[in-house]
C-alpha positions as CSV (number, residue, x, y, z in Angstrom):
1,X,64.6,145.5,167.7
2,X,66.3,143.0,169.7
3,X,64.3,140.4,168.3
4,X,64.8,141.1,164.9
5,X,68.4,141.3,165.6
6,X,68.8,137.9,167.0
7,X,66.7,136.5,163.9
8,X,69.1,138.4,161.5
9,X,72.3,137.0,163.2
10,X,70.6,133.2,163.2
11,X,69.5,133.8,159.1
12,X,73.2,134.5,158.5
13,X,74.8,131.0,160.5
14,X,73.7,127.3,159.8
15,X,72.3,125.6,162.9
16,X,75.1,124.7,165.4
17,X,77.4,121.7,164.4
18,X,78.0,118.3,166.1
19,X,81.4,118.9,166.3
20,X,84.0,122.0,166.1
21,X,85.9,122.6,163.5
22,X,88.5,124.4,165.2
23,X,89.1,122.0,168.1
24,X,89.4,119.6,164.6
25,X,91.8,121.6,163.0
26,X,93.8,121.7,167.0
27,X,93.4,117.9,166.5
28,X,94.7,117.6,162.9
29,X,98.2,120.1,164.2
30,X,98.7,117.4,166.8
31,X,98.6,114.3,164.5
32,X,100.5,116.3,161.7
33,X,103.3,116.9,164.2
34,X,103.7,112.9,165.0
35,X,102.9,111.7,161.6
36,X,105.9,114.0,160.3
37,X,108.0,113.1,162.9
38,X,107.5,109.4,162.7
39,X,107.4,110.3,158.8
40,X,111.3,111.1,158.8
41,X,112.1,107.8,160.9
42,X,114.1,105.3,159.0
43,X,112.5,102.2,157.9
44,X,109.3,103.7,156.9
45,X,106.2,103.9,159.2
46,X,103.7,101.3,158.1
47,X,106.9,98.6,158.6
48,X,107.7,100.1,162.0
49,X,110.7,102.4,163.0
50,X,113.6,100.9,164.8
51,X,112.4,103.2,167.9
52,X,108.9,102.6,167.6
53,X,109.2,98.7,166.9
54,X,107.1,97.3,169.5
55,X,104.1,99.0,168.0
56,X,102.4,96.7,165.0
57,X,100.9,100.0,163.7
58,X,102.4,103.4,164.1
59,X,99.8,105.3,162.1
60,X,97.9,105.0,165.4
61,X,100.3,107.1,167.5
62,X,99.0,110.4,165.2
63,X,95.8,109.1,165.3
64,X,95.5,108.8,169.3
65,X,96.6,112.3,169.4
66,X,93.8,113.2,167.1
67,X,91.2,111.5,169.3
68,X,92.8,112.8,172.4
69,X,92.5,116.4,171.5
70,X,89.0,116.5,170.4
71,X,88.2,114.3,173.1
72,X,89.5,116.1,176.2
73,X,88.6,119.8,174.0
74,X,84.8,118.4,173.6
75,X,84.9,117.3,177.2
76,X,85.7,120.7,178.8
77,X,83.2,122.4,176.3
78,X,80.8,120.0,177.4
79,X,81.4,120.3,181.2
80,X,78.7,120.4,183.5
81,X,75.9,119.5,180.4
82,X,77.3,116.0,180.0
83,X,76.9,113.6,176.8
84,X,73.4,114.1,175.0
85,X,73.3,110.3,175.5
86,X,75.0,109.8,178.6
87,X,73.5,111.3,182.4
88,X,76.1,113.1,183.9
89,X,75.5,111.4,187.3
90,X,74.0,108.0,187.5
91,X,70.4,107.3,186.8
92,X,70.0,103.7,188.1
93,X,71.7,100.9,190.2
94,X,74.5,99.2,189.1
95,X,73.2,95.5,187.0
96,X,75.9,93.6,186.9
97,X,73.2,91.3,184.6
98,X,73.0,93.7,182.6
99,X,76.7,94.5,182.3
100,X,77.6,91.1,181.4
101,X,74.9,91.2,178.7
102,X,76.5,94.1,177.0
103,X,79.8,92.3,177.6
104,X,78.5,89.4,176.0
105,X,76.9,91.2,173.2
106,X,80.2,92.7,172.3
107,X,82.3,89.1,172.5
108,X,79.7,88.3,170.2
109,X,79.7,90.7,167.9
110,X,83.1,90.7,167.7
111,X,83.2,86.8,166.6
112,X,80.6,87.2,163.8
113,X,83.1,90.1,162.7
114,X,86.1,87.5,162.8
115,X,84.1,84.9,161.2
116,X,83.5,87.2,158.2
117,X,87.0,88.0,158.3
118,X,87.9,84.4,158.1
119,X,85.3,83.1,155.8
120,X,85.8,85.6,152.6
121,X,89.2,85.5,150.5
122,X,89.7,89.1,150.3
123,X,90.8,89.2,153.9
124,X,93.2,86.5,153.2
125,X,95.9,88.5,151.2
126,X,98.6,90.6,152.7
127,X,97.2,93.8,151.6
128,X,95.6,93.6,155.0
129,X,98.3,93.2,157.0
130,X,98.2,96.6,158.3
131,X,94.9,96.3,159.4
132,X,95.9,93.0,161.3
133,X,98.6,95.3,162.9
134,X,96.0,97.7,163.7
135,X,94.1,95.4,165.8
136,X,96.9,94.2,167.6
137,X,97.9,97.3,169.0
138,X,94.2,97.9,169.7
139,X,93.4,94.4,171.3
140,X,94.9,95.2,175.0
141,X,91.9,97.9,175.2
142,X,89.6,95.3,175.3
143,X,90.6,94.5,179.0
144,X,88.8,97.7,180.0
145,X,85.5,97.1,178.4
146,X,83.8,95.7,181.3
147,X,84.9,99.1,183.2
148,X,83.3,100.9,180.8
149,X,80.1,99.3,180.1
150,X,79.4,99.3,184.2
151,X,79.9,102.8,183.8
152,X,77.7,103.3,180.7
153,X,75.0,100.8,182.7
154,X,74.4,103.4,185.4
155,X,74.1,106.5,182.9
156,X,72.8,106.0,179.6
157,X,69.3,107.7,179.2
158,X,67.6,105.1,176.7
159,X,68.3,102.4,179.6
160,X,68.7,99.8,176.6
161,X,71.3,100.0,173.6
162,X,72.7,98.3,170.7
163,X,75.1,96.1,172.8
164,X,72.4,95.4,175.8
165,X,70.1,94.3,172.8
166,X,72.2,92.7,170.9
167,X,73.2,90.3,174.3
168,X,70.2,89.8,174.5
169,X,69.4,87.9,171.5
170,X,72.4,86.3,171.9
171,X,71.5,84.9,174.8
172,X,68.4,83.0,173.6
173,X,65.7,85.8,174.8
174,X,63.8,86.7,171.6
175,X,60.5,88.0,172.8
176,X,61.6,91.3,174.7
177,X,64.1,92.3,171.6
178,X,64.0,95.4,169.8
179,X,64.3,94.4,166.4
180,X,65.0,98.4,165.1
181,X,67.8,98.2,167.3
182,X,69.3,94.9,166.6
183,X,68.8,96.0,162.6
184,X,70.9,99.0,163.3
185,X,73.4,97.4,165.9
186,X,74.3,94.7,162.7
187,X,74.1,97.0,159.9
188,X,76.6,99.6,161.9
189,X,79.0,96.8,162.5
190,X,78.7,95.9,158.5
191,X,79.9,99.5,157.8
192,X,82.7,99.5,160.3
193,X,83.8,95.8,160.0
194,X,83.9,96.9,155.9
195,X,85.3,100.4,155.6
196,X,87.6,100.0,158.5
197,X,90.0,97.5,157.4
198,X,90.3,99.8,153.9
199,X,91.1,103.0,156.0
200,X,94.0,101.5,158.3
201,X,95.4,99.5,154.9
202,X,95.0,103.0,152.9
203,X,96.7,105.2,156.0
204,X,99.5,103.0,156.2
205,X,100.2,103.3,152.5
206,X,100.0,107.2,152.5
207,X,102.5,106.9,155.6
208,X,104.7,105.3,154.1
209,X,104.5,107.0,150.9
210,X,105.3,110.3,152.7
211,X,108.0,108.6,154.7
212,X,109.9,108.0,151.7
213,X,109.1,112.0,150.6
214,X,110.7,112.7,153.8
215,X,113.5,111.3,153.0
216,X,114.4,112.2,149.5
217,X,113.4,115.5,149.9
218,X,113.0,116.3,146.5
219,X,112.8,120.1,145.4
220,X,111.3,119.6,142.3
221,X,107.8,121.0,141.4
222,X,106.3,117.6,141.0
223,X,107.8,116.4,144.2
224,X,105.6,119.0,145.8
225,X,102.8,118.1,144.2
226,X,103.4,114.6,145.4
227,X,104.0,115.4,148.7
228,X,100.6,118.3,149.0
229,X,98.5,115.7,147.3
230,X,99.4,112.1,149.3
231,X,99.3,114.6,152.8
232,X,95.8,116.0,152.1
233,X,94.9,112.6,151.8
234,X,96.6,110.9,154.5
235,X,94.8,113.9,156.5
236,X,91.3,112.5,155.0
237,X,92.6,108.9,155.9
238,X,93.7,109.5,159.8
239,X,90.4,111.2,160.8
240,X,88.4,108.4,158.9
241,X,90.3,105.5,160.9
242,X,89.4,107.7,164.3
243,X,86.2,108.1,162.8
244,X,85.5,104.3,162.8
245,X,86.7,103.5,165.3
246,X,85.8,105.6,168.1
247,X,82.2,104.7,168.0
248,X,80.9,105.7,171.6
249,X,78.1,107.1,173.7
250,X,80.9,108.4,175.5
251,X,82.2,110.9,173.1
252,X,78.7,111.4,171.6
253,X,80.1,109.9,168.2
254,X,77.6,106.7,168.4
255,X,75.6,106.0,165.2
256,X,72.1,107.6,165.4
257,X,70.9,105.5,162.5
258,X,72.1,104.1,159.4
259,X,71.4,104.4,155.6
260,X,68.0,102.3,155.6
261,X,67.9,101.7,151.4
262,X,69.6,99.7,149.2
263,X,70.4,102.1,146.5
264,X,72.0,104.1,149.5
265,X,74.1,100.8,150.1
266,X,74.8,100.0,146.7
267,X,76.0,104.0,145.3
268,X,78.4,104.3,148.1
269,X,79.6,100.4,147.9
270,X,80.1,100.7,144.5
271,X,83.3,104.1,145.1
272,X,85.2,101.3,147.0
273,X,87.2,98.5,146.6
274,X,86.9,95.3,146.0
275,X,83.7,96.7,144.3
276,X,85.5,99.7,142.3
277,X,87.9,97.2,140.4
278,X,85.4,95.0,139.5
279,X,82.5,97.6,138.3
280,X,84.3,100.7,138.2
281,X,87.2,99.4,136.0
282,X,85.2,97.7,133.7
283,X,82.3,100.5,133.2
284,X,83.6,104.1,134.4
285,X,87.7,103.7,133.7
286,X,87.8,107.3,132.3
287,X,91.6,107.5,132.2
288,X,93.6,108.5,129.3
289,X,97.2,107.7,128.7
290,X,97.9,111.6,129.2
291,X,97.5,113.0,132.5
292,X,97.9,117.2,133.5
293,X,101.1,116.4,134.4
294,X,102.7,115.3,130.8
295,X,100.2,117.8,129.1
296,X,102.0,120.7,131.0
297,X,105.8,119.6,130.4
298,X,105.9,122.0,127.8
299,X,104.1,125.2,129.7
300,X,105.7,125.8,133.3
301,X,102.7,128.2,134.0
302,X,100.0,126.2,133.0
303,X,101.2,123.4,135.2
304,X,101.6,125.5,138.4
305,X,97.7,126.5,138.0
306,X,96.8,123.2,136.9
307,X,98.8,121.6,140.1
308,X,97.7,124.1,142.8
309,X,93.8,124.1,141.5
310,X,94.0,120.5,142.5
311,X,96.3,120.6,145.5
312,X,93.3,123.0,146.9
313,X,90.8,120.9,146.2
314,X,92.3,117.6,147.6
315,X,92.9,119.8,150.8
316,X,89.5,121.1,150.5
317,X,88.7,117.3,150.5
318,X,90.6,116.6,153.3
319,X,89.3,119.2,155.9
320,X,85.2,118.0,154.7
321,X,86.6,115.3,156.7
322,X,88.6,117.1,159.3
323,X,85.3,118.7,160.3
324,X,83.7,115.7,161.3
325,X,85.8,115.1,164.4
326,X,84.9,111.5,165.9
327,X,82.1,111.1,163.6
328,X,83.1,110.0,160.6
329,X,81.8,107.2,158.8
330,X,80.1,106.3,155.3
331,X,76.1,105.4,155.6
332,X,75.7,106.7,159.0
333,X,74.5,109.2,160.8
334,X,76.6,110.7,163.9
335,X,75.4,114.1,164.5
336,X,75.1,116.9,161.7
337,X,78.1,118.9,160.1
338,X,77.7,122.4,159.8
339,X,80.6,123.9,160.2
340,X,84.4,124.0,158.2
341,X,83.6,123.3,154.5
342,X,80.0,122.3,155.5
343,X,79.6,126.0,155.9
344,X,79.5,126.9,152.6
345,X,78.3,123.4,150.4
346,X,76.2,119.9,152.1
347,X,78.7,117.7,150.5
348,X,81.9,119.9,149.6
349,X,84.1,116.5,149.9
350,X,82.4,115.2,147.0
351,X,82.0,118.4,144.9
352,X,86.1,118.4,145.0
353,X,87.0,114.7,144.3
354,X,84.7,114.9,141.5
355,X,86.0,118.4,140.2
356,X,90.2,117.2,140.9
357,X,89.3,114.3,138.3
358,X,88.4,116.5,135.8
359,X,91.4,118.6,136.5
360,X,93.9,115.7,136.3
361,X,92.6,114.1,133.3
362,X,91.1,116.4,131.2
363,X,93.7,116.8,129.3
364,X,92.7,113.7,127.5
365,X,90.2,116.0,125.5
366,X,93.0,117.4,123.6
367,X,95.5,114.3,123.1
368,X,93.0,111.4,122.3
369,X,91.0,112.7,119.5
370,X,87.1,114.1,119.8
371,X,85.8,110.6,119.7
372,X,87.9,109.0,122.7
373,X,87.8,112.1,124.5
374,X,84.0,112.5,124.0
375,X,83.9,108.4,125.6
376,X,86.0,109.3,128.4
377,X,84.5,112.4,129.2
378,X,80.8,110.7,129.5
379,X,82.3,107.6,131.3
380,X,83.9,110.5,133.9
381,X,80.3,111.8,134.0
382,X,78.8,109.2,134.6
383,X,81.1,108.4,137.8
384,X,80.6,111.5,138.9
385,X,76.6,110.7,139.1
386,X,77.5,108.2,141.2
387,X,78.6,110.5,143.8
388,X,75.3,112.8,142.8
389,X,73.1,109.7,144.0
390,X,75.2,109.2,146.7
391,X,74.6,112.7,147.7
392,X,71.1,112.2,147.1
393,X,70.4,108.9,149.2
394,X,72.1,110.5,151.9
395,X,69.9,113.8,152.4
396,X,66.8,111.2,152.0
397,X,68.3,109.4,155.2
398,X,69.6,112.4,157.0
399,X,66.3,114.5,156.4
400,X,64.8,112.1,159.1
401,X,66.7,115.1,161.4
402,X,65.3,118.2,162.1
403,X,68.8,119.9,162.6
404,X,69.4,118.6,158.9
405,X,66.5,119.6,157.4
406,X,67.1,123.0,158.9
407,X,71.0,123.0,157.7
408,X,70.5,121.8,154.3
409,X,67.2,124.9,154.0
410,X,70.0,127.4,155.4
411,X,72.2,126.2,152.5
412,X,69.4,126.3,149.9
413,X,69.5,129.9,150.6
414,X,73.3,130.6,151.6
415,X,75.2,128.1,150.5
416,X,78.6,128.5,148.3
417,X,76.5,127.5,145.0
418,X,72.9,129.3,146.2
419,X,72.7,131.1,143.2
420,X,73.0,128.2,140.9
421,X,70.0,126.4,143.2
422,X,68.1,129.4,142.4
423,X,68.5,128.7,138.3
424,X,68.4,125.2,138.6
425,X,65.8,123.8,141.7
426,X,67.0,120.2,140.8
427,X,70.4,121.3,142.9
428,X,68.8,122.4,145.5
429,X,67.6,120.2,148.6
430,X,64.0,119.8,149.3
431,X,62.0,117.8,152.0
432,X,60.8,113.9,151.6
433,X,57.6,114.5,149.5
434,X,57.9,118.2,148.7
């Protein structure tokens, strides 16, 4: 009886997730409580409050609390069985050789970054300015990396890593290298050096935007709207700059592997900009010149439903990312997500983006005529297969772990849209070569 208890209780929950959705949701109360603070502060946040002017970027004073909730939450959960990664007492003398290897495999790393920075025009504008900020306030942290990579010398369990390798071949040795981990050392660094800079620009933009909310303090409808739909993704925004940048054995949030194809590479690439403007402009601008909003000036009840359908889903949207804690990041993998939205859908934060833009601009269908409307329609579907193959690419690379395999099964059989799996086995997951 027992037995077939416990079996009944593990059918019914996914398997355990790499981070907890409640400590997340602590997290997210914490950086609300700054961000609204700093939110009502004259002279905006991104540009720096009188009070708060000696720090370039002030979106990072939310986002520290973020990190600084999970972090010292994950810790005490963790106490006593350590980092999977990481021994909790040390496993090997002190190298200082190999320290400085690490050291130098990080300076290094660093430069080829800068380099990139420096060599492509899109980094030259000022839309990047914030990001610039960013990294100023960050840069004095990079006094204490020596402390810490002694520390991680002594305890990490693989005994070699991404940096140590990376040194390495820096250094001019090329024989002992492991080339698997130099390929993923470079092609995590490609995603963060990328999507990094867009995330800090993008948060300091929503900041802003609800700085001036804050101010106004309008009490129309619409101002609500503005103000539910810029915060759910400001939310979205401040978890994905923590998610990129604290990438660390330490916290368990390092990158396991990354997305090995180019169609994986190219689907996701392809959702942000500069990319977006240049291919998604020209081949999936869906957009009419009417959007929910003007459609529903003349029906005060239709406009309500339409606004909180997609005020839900954009929060919906926001917490998929709230749930990932430290681990955040496009074309990586940093642990499995079952828990929050993950509970009920494998990729609920794409299921509402994709369903919001059919809420907002569906009215287009009944202002444009059938033929324009039938053209934007299939140009909205065909973005929105975009994100299918992105959903896709990512199971394939994710299904190298057993804990996915086993999660994304569970939701074959329990998840929120089960029942349409059932009817139509091309939604449902199913194993590399099965």
């Amino acid at each position: 009886m027992t037995r077939m208890t416990t079996h009944a209780a593990a059918d019914r929950s996914p398997p355990p997730s790499a981070s907890s959705f409640p400590v997340n949701t602590l997290a997210l109360v914490a950086g609300l409580a700054i961000m609204l603070t700093l939110a009502r502060e004259p002279g905006g946040i991104a540009n720096g409050a009188k009070t708060w002017q000696y720090i370039p970027y002030l979106p990072l004073l939310p986002a520290c609390a973020v990190f600084a909730v999970i972090a010292v939450s994950e810790w005490w959960m963790r106490r006593g069985r350590g980092v999977p990664a990481l021994a909790s007492a040390p496993l090997r003398a002190l190298s200082m050789r190999r320290v400085a290897l690490r050291l130098w495999g990080l300076v290094t790393t660093l430069a080829l970054a800068a380099l990139c920075y420096w060599l492509f025009p899109e980094y030259a504008g000022p839309f990047y300015r914030p990001y610039w900020r960013f990294l100023e306030t960050l840069a004095p942290l990079l006094l204490l990396a020596p402390l810490y990579l002694a520390w991680v010398d002594r305890r990490v369990k693989s005994g070699d890593d991404e940096l140590l390798e990376f040194g390495r071949l820096m250094s001019g040795n090329r024989q002992d290298v492991d080339w698997a981990i130099i390929r993923r050392h470079l092609l995590g660094w490609i995603v963060k050096a990328f999507f990094l800079p867009l995330m800090t620009v993008y948060l300091s933009q929503e900041f802003d935007f609800l700085g001036g909310l804050a101010r106004t303090q309008g009490s129309h409808a619409l101002s609500h709207y503005d103000a539910w739909f810029h915060l759910s993704y400001a939310i979205d925004l401040l978890f994905c700059v923590v998610g990129y940048t604290v990438t660390m054995r330490l916290f368990d949030s390092h990158m396991r592997s990354v997305e090995p194809t180019l169609e994986g590479w190219l689907v996701a690439l392809v959702c942000y900009q500069p990319f977006y403007a240049l291919i998604g402009g020209a081949y999936f601008r869906y957009e009419g010149s009417v959007n929910w909003e003007t459609w529903t000036s003349t029906s005060p009840m239709l406009r309500n439903v339409l606004m909180t359908a997609i005020i839900l889903l954009s929060l919906i949207y926001a917490f998929s990312t709230v749930a990932f804690g430290l681990r955040f990041s496009n074309l990586t993998h940093r642990g499995i997500i079952t828990d929050g939205p993950y509970r009920f859908s494998k990729h609920p934060a794409y299921l509402t983006k994709n369903l919001s833009w059919w809420l907002i601009s569906v009215p287009f269908a009944l202002t444009d005529g059938w033929a324009q409307a039938g053209r934007r329609c299939a140009l909205l579907l065909l973005l929105n297969g975009i994100y299918f193959l992105r959903a896709r690419t990512e199971e394939r690379h994710l299904s190298a772990d057993p804990t996915y395999v086993a999660y994304a099964k569970w939701i074959n059989e329990h998840g929120l849209l089960a029942p349409l799996g059932r009817r139509w086995r091309w939604l449902q997951y199913h194993p590399r070569g099965k």
